[in-house]
C-alpha positions as CSV (number, residue, x, y, z in Angstrom):
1,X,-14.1,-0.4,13.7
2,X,-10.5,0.5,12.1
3,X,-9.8,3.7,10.6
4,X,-7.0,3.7,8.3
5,X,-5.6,6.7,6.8
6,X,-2.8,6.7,3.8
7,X,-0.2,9.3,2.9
8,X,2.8,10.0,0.8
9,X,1.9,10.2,-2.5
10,X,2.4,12.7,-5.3
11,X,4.2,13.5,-8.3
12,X,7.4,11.9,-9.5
13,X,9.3,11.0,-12.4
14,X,10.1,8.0,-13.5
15,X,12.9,6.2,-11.5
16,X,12.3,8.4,-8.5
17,X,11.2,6.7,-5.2
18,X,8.0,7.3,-3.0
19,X,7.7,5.7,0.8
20,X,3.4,5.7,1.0
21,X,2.7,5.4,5.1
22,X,-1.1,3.9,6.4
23,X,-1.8,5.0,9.7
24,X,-4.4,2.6,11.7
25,X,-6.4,3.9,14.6
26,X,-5.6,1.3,16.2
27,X,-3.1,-2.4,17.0
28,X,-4.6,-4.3,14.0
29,X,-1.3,-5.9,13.0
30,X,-1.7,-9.1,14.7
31,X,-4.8,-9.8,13.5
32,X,-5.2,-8.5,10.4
33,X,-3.7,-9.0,7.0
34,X,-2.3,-5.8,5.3
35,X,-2.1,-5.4,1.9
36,X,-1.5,-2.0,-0.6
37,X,-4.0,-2.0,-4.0
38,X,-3.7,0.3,-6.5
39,X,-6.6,1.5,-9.1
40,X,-5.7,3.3,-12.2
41,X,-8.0,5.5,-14.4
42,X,-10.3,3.2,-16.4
43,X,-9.0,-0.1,-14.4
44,X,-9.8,-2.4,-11.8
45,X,-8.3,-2.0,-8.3
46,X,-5.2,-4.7,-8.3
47,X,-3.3,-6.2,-5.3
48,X,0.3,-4.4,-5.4
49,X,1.2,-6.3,-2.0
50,X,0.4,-8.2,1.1
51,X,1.6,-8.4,4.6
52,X,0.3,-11.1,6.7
53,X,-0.2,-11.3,10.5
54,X,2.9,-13.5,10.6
55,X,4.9,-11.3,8.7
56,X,4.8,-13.2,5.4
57,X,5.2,-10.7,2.4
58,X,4.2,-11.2,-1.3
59,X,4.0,-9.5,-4.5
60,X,2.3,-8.7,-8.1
61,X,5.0,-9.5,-10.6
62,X,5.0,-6.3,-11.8
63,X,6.7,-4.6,-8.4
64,X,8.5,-7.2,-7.5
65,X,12.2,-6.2,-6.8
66,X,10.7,-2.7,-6.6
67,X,8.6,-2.3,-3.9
68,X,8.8,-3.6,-0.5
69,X,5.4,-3.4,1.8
70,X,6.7,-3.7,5.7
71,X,4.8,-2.6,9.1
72,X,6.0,-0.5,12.3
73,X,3.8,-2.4,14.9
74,X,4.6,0.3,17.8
75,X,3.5,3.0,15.2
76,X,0.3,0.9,13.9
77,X,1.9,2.0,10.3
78,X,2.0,0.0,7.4
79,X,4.1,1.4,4.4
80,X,5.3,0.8,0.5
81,X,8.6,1.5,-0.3
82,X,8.5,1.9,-3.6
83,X,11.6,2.6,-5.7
84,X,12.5,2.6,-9.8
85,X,8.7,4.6,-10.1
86,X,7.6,3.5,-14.1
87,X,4.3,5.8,-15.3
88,X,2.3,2.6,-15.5
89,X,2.7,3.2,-11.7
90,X,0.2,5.8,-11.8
91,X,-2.5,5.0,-9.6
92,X,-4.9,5.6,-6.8
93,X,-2.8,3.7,-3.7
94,X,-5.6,2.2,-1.1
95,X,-4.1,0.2,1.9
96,X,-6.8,-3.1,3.3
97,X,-6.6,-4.8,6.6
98,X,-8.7,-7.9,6.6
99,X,-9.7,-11.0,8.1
100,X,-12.3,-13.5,8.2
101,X,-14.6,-11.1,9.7
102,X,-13.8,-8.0,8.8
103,X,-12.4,-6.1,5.7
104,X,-11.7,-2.1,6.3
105,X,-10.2,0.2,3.4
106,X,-8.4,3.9,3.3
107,X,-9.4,6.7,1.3
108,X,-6.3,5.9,-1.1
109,X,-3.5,8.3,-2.2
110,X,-2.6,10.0,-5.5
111,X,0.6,8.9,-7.2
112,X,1.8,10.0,-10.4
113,X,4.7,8.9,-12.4
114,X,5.5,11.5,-15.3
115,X,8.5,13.3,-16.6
């Protein structure tokens, strides 16, 4: 089993920055994917972005030049670095590890975009 526990959101305005963090219980990196999702009020939960075990990023269009998902493997943390914050940023933030066995999900963070 793989606990994984985000943090870092709250409230900003737009064109602040926000660093979200995912702490894993345990090494997972090298054998699971990462990604970030995001669920907004009356939405479906969307991929924001991905991480894979080999390092390979990728993006939604809307983020793209924005955010930037990367991984501290000694820490077991996955983060979002996200910058230029718009309110259509406003979401639930949930980080995934998965793999062809296995898919495990966080509890998700608040982050609000308003002025």
């Amino acid at each position: 089993q793989v606990q994984l526990v985000e943090s870092g959101g709250g409230l900003v305005q737009p064109g602040d920055s926000l660093r979200l963090s995912c702490a894993a219980s345990r090494s997972i990196f090298s054998t699971y994917n990462m990604g970030w999702y995001r669920q907004a009020p009356g939405k479906q939960r969307e991929l924001v972005a991905i991480i894979t075990t080999q390092g390979s990023t990728n993006y939604a269009d809307s983020v793209k030049g924005r955010f930037t998902i990367s991984r501290d493997n000694a820490k077991n943390t996955l983060y979002l670095q996200m910058n230029s914050l718009k309110p259509e940023d406003t979401a639930v933030y949930y980080c995934k590890a998965s793999n062809l066995m296995f898919v495990w999900w966080g509890q998700g963070t608040q982050v609000t975009v308003s002025s």
